[in-house]
C-alpha positions as a Markdown table, in Angstrom:
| # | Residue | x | y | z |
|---|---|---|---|---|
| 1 | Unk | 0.0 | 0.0 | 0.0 |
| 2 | Unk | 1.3 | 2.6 | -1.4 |
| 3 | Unk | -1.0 | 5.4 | 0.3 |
| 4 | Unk | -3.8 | 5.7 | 2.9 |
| 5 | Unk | -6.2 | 5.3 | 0.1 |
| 6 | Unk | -4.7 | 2.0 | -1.6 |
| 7 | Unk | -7.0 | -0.7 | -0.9 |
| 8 | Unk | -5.2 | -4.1 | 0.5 |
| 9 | Unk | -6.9 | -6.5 | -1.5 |
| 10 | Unk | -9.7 | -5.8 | -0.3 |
| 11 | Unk | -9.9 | -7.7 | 3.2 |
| 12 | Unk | -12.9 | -7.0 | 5.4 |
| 13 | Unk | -13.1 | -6.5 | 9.0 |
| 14 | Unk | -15.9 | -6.1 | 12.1 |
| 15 | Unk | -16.2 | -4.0 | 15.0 |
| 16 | Unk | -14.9 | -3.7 | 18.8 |
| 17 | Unk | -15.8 | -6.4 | 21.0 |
| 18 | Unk | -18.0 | -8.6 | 18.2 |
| 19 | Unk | -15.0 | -7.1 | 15.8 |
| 20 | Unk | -12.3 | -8.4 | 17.9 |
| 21 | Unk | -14.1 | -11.8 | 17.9 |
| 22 | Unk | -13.9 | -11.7 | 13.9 |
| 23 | Unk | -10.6 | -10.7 | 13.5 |
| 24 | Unk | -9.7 | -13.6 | 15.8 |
| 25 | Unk | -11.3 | -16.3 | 13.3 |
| 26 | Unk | -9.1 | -14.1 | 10.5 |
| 27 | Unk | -6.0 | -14.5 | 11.9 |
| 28 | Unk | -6.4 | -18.3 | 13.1 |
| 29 | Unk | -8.5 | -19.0 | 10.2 |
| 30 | Unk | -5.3 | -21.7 | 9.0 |
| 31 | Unk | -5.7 | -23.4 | 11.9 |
| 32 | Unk | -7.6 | -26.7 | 12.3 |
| 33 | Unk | -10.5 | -26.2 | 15.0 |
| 34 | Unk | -9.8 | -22.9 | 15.3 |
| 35 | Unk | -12.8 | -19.9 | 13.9 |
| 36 | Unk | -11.6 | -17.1 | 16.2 |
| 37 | Unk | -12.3 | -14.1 | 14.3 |
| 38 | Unk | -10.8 | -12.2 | 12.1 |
| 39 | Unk | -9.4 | -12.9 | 14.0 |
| 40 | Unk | -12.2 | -12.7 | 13.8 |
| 41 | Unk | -11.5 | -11.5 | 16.3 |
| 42 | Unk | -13.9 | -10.9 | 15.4 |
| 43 | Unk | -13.2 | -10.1 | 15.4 |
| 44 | Unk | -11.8 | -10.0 | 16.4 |
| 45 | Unk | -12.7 | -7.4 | 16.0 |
| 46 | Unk | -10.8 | -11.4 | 12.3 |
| 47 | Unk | -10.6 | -11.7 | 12.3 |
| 48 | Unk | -14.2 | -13.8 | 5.2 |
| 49 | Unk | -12.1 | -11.2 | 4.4 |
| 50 | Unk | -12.5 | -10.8 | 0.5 |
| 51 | Unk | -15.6 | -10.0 | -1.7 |
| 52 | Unk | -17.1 | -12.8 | -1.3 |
| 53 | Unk | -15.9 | -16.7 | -0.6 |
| 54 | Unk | -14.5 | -17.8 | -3.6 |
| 55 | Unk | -12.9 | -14.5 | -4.6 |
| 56 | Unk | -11.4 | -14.8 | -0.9 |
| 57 | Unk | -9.6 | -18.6 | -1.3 |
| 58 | Unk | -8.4 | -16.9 | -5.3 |
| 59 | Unk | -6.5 | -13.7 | -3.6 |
| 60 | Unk | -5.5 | -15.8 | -0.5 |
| 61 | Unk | -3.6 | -18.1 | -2.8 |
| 62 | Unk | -2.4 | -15.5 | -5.1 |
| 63 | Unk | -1.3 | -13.7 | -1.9 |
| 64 | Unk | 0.6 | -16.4 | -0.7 |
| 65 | Unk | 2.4 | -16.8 | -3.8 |
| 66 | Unk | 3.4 | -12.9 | -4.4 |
| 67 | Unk | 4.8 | -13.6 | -1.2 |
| 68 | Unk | 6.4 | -16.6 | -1.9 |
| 69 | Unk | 8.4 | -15.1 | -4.9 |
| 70 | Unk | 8.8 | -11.5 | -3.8 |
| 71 | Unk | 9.5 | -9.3 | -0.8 |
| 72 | Unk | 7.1 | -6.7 | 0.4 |
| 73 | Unk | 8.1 | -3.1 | -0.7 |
| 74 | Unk | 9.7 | -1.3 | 2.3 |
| 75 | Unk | 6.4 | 1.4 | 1.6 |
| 76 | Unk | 4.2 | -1.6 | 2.6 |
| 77 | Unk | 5.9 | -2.8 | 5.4 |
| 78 | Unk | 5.9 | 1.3 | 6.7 |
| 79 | Unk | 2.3 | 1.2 | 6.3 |
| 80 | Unk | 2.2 | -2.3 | 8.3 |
| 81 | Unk | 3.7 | -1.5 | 10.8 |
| 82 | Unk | 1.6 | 2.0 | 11.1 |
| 83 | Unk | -1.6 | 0.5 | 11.1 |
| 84 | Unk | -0.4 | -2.4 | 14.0 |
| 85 | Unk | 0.7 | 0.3 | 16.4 |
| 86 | Unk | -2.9 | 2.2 | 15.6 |
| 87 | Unk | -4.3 | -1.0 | 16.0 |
| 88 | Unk | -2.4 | -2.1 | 19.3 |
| 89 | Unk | -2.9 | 1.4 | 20.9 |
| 90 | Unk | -6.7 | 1.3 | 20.2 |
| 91 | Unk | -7.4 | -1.7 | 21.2 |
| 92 | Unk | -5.5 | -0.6 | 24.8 |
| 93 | Unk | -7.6 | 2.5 | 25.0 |
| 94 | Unk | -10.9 | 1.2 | 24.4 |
| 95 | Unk | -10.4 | -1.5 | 27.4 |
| 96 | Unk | -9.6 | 1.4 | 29.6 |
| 97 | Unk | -11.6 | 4.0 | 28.4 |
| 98 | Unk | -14.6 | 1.7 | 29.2 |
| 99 | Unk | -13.3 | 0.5 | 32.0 |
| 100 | Unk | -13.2 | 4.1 | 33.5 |
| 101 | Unk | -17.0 | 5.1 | 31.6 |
| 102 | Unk | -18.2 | 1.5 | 33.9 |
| 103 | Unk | -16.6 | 2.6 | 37.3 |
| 104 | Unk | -19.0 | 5.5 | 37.1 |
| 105 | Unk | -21.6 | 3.8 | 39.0 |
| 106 | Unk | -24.5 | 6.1 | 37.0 |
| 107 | Unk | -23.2 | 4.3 | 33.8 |
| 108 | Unk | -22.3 | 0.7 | 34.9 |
| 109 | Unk | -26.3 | -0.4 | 34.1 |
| 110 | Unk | -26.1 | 1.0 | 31.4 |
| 111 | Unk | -25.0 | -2.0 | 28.9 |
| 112 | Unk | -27.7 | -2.4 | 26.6 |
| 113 | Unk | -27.3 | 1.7 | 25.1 |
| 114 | Unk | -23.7 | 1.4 | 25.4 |
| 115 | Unk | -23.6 | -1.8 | 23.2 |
| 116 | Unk | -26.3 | -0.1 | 20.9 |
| 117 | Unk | -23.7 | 3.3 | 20.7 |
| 118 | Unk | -21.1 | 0.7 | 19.6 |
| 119 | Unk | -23.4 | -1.3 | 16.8 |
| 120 | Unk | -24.1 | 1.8 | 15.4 |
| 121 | Unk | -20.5 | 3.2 | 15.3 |
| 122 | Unk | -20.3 | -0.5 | 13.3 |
| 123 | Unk | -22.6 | -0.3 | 11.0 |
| 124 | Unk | -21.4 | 3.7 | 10.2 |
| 125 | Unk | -17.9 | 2.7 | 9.4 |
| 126 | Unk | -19.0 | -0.5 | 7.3 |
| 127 | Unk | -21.4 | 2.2 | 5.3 |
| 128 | Unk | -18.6 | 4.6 | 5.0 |
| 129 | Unk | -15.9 | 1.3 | 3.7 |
| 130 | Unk | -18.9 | 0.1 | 1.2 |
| 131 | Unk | -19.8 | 3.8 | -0.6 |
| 132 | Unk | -18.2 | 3.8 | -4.3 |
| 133 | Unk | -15.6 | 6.0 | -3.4 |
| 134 | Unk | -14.0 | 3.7 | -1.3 |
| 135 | Unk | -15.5 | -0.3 | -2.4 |
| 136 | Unk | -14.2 | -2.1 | -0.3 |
| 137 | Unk | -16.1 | -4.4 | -0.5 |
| 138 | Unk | -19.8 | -5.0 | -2.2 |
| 139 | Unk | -22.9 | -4.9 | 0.5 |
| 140 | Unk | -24.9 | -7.8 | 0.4 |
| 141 | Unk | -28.5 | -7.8 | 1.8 |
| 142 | Unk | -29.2 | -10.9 | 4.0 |
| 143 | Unk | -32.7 | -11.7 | 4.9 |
| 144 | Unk | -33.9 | -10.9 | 8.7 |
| 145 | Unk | -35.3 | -14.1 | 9.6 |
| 146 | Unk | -31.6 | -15.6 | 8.9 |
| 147 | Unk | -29.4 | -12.7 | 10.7 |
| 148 | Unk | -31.4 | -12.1 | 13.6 |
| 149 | Unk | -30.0 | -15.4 | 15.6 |
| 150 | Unk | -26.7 | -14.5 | 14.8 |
| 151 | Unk | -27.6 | -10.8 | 15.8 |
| 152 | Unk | -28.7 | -12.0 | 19.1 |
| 153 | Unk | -25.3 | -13.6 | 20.0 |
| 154 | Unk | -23.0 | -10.7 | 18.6 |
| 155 | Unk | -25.2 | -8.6 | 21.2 |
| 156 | Unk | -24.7 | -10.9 | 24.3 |
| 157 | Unk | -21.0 | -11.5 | 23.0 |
| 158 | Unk | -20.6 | -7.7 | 23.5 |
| 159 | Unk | -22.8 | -7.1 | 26.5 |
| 160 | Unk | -21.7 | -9.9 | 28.8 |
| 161 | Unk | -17.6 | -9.3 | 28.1 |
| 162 | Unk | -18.4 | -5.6 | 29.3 |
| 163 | Unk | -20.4 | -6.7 | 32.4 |
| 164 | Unk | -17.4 | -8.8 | 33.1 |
| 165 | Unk | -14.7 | -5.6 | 32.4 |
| 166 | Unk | -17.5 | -3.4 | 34.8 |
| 167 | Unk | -17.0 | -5.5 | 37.7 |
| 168 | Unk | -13.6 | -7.2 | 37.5 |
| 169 | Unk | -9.9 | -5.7 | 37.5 |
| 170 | Unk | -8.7 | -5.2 | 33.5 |
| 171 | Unk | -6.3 | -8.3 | 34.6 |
| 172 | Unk | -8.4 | -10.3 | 35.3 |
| 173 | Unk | -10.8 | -9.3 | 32.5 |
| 174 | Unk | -8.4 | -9.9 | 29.9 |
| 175 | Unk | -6.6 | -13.2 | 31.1 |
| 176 | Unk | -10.1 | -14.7 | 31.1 |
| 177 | Unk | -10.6 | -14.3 | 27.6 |
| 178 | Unk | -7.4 | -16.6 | 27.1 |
| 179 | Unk | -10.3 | -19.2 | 27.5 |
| 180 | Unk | -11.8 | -18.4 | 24.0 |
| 181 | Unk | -9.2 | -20.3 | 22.6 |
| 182 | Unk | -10.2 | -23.7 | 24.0 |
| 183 | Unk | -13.4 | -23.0 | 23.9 |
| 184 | Unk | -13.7 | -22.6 | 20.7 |
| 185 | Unk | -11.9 | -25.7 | 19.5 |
| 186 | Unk | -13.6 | -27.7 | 21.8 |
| 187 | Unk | -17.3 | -26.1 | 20.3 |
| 188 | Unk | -16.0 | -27.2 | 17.0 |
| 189 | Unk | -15.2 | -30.6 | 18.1 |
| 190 | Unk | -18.4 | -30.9 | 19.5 |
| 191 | Unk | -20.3 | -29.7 | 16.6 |
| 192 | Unk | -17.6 | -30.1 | 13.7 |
| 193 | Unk | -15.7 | -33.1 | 14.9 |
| 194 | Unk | -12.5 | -30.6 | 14.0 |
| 195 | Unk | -9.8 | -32.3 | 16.0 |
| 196 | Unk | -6.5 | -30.2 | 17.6 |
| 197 | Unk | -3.5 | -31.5 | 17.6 |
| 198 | Unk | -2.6 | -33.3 | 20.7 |
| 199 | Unk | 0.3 | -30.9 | 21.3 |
| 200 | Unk | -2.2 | -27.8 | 20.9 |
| 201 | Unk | -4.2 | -29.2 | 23.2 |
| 202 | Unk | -1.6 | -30.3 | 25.9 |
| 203 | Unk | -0.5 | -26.2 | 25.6 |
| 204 | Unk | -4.2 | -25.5 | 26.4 |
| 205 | Unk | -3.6 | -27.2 | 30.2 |
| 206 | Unk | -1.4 | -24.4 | 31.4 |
| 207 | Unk | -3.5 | -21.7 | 29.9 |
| 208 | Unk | -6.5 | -23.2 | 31.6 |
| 209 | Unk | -5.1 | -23.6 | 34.8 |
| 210 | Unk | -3.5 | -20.3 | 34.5 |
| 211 | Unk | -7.1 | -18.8 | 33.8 |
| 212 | Unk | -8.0 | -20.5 | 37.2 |
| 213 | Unk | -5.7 | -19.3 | 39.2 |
| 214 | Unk | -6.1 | -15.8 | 38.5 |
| 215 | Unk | -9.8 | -16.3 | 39.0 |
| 216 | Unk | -9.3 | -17.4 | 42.4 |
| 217 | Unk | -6.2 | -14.8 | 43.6 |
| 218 | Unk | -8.0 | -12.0 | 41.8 |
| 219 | Unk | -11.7 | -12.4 | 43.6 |
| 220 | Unk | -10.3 | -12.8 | 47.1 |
| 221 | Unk | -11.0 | -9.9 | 49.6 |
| 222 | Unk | -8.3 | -7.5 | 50.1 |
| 223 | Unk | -7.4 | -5.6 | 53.3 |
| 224 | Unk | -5.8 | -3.5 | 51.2 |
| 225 | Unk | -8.6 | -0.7 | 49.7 |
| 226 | Unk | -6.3 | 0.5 | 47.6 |
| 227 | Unk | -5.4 | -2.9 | 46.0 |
| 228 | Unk | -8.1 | -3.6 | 43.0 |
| 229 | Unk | -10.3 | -6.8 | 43.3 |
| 230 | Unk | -12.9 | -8.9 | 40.9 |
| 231 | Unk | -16.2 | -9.2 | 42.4 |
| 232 | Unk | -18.2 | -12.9 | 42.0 |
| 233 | Unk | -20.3 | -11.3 | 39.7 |
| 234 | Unk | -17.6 | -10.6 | 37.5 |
| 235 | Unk | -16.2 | -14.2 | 37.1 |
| 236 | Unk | -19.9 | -14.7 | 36.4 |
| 237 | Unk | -20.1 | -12.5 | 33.5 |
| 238 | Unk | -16.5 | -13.5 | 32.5 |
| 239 | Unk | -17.2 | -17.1 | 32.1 |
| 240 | Unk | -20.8 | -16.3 | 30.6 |
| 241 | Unk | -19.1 | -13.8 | 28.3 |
| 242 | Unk | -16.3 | -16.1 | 26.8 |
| 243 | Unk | -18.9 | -18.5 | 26.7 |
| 244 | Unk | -21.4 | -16.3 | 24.3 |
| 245 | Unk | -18.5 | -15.2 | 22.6 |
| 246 | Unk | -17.1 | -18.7 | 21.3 |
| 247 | Unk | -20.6 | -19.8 | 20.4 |
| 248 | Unk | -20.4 | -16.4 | 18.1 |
| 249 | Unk | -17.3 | -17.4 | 16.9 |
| 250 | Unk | -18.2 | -20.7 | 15.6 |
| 251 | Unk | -21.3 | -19.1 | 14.1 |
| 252 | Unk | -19.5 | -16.9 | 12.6 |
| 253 | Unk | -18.0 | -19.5 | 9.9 |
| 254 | Unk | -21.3 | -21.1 | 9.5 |
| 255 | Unk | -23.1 | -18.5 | 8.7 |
| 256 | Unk | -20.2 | -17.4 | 6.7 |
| 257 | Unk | -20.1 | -20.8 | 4.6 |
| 258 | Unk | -24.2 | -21.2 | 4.6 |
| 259 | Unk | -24.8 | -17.3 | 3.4 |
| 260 | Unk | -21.9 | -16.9 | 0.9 |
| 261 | Unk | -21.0 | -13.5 | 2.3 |
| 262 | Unk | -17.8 | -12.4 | 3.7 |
| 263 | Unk | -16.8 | -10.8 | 7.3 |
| 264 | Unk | -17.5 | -7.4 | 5.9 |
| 265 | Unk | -21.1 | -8.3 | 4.4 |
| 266 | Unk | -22.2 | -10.4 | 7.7 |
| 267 | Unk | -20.9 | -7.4 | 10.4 |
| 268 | Unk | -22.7 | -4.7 | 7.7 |
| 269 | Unk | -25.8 | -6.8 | 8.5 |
| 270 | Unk | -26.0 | -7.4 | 11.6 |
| 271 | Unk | -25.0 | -4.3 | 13.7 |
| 272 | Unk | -28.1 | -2.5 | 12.7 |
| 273 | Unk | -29.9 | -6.0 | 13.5 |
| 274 | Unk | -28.5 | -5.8 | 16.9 |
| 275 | Unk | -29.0 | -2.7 | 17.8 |
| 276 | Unk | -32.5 | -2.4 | 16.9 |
| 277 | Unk | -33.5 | -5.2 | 18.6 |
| 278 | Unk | -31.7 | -3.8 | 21.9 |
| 279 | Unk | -34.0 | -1.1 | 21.3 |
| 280 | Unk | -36.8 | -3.3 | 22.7 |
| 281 | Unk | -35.1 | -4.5 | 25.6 |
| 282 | Unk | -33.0 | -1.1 | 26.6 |
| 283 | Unk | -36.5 | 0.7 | 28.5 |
| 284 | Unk | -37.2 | -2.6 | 30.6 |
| 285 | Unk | -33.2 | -3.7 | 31.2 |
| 286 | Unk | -31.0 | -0.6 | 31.3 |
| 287 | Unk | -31.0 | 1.9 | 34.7 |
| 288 | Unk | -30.3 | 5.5 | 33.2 |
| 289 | Unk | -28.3 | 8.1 | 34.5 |
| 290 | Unk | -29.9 | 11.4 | 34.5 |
| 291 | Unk | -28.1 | 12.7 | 31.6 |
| 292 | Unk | -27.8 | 16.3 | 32.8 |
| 293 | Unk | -25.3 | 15.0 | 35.2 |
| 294 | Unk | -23.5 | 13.3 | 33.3 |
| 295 | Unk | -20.1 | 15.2 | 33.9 |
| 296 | Unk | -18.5 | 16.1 | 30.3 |
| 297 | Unk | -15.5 | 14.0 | 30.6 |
| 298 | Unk | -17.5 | 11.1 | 30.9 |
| 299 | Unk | -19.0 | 11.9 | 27.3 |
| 300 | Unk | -15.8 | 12.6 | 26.2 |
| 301 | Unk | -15.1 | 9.2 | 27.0 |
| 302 | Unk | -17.8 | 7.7 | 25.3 |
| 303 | Unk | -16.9 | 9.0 | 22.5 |
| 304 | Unk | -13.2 | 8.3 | 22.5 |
| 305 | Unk | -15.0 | 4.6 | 23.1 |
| 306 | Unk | -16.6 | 4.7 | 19.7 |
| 307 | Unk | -13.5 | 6.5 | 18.1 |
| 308 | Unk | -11.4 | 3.7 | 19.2 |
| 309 | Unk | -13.4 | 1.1 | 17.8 |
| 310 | Unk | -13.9 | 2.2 | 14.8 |
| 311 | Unk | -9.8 | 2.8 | 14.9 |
| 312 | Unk | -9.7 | -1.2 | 15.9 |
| 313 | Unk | -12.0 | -1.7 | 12.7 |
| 314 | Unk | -10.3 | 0.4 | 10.0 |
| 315 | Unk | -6.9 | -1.1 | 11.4 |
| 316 | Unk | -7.5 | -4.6 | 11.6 |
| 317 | Unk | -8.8 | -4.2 | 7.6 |
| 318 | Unk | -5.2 | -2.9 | 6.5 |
| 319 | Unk | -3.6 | -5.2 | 8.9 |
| 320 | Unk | -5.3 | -8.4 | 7.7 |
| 321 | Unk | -4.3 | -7.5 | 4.1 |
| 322 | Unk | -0.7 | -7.2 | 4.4 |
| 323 | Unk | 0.3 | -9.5 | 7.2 |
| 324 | Unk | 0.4 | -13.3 | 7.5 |
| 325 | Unk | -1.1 | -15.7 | 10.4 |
| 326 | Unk | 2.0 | -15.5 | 12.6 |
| 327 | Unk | 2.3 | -11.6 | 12.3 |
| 328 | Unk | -1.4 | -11.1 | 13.4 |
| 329 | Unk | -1.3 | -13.7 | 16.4 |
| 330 | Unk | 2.3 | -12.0 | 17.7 |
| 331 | Unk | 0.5 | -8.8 | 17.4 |
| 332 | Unk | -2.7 | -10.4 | 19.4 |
| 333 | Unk | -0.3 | -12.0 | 21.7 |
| 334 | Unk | 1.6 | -8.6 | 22.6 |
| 335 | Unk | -2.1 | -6.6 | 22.8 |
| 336 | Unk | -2.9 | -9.3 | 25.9 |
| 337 | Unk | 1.0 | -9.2 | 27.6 |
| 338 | Unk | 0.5 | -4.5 | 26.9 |
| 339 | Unk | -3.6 | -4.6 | 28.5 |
| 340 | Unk | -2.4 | -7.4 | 31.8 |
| 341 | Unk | 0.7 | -5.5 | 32.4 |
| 342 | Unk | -1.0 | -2.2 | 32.4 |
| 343 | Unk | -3.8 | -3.2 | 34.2 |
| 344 | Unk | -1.7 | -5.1 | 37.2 |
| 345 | Unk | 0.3 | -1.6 | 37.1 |
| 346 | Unk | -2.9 | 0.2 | 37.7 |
| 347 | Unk | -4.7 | -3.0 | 40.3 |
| 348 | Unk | -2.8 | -1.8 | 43.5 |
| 349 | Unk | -1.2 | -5.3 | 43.7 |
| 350 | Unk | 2.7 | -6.1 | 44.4 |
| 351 | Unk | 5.2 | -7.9 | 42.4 |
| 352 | Unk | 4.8 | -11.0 | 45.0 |
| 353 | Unk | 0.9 | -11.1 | 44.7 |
| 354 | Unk | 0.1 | -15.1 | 44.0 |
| 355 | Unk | -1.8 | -14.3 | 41.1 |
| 356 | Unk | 0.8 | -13.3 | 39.1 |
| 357 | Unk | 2.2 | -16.7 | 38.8 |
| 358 | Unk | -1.6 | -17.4 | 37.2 |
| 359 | Unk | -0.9 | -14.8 | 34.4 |
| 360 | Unk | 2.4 | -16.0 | 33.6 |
| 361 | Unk | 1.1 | -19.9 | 33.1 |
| 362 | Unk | -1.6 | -18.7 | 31.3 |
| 363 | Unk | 0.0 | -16.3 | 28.7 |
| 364 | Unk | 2.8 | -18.9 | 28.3 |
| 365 | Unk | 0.1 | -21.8 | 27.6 |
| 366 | Unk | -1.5 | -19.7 | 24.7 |
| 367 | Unk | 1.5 | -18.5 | 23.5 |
| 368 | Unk | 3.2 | -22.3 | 23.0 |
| 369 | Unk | -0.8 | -23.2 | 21.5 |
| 370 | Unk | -0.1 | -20.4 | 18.7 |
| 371 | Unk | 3.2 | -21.9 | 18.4 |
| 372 | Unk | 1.9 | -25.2 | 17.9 |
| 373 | Unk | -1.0 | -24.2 | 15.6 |
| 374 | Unk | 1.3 | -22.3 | 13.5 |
| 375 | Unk | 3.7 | -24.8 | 12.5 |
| 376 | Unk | 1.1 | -27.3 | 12.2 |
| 377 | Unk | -0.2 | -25.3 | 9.7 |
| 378 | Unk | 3.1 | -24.6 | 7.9 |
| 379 | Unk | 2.7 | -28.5 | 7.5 |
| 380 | Unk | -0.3 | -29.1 | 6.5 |
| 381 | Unk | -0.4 | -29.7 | 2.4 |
| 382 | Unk | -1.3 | -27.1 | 0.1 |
């Protein structure tokens, strides 16, 4: 890429906590049992990424080849690198830029408008990415009755991750969501019969047990007032959370495969989905501030929130196009070691606290998984 303007061949991308579950199933999309977005994700956020399907496996391979016999122009990688750090610094900011918008006690009920806020900031972006002057990619309409399930669990995988983040420390709420991973692979088992390999899952055992231990170090009392803690209620929504976000995941590349439509045109129909039909449920569910008293910096906040997100979007779009499966899960990998190590700065905890030893197993575990994964699909036949 050349300029801001060149497109990447055309890759497609989703939006901040469903986004980062589709750009998760983008950058693991190589791996067997793995459908972590765009990752997604969403995700990621990746992490579909192309026009449609087949156009998608045609550039993918003709990708892999330009790489294969060429090296990437030193204006590419500059632009790389550009949109990881934009990516890597967003996806930091929105964690704690929501985490201080939930600790106002006036805001922390109010999910269901703050989840509508970021479906709409969604759906804006993907408008603005699929006008003519832009095109990247084509819009596809997708009927109601076949989106609105789908809808339904991009909501909840939203809403119950930032229930966790409002009532847990930012270490705690992002070591949990190590546990995507094996949940994931072990929903496609169930339902796919797509099988790990045993290495992989031997590497899952520390990452689980990691999870655990955090869990339990992080939700006892302190003494200390100073020193942050997770509440019960926030393991609750952690595990329900990773939970509705794997089942979204896996959906994600059904629907994908059953509608024909890529990342881009399944995201573009579905955030408006979702947030009309939070409409319904916001008056009976939600506990309003009154607005008036809202101080300013608060709004300020809210916005940044939907500022960053879109940031996370437009990112992972460039990132996906010009970097390969190991570049995007290093970069995944360094987001969760920057948010932990930043949020154990901010947690009032010491160095010697006994759930440090939990984030270290954990991280470790799903780092030697990507290892795994990765070179297992290095292996696998073209």
């Amino acid at each position: 890429m050349t300029s801001l303007s060149s497109r990447p061949r055309r890759p497609s991308s989703g939006a901040s906590s469903s986004t980062e579950m589709q750009l998760e199933k983008d950058r693991f999309s190589s791996f067997d049992g793995l459908d972590n977005d765009h990752n997604s994700q969403n995700t990621v956020i990746g992490e579909g990424n192309v026009k449609n399907v087949e156009e998608g496996n045609e550039l993918l391979e003709k990708m892999t080849d330009d790489q294969a016999t060429r090296s990437p122009s030193k204006s590419n990688f500059g632009w790389a690198v550009f949109w990881i750090i934009v990516n890597t610094l967003a996806t930091i900011g929105i964690v704690f830029t929501n985490k201080a918008i939930f600790s106002d006690p006036s805001l922390k009920l109010a999910q269901l408008t703050f989840a509508a806020f970021h479906f709409f900031m969604t759906w804006l972006l993907l408008f603005t990415l699929s006008r003519p002057r832009f095109a990247y990619f084509s819009p596809r309409r997708i009927s109601l009755r076949d989106i609105i399930p789908l809808s339904i669990a991009m909501s909840l995988n939203v809403i119950l991750p930032n229930l966790s983040l409002a009532f847990s420390t930012v270490t705690f709420y992002q070591v949990a969501r190590i546990l995507l991973t094996p949940t994931v692979a072990t929903m496609d088992f169930v339902l796919y019969k797509s099988k790990l390999p045993r290495n992989a899952i031997l590497a899952l055992v520390p990452a689980c047990t990691g999870v655990g231990m955090v869990s339990y170090y992080d939700s006892l009392p302190s003494e200390d007032a100073s020193v942050k803690t997770t509440s019960s209620l926030g393991v609750l929504f952690a595990f329900c959370g990773i939970f509705a976000s794997s089942l979204y995941t896996v959906w994600i590349k059904s629907y994908q495969r059953k509608l024909h439509v890529s990342s881009m045109q399944l995201l573009f129909n579905q955030a408006p989905v979702s947030a009309f039909l939070l409409l319904y449920a916001i008056p009976f569910i939600d506990t309003f501030p009154t607005w008036t008293e809202v101080p300013m910096r608060r709004w300020l906040m809210i916005l940044m929130s939907g500022v960053f997100a879109a940031l996370i979007n437009l990112s992972q779009f460039f990132i996906v196009g010009q970097t390969g499966p190991v570049s995007s899960t290093v970069v995944g990998h360094l987001k969760t070691c920057l948010i932990v190590a930043l949020g154990w700065a901010t947690s009032g905890r010491s160095v010697g606290d006994k759930s440090v030893i939990g984030v270290f197993i954990a991280i470790g575990g799903i780092i030697m998984y990507s290892m795994v994964m990765l070179r297992h699909a290095t292996r696998r036949p073209a």
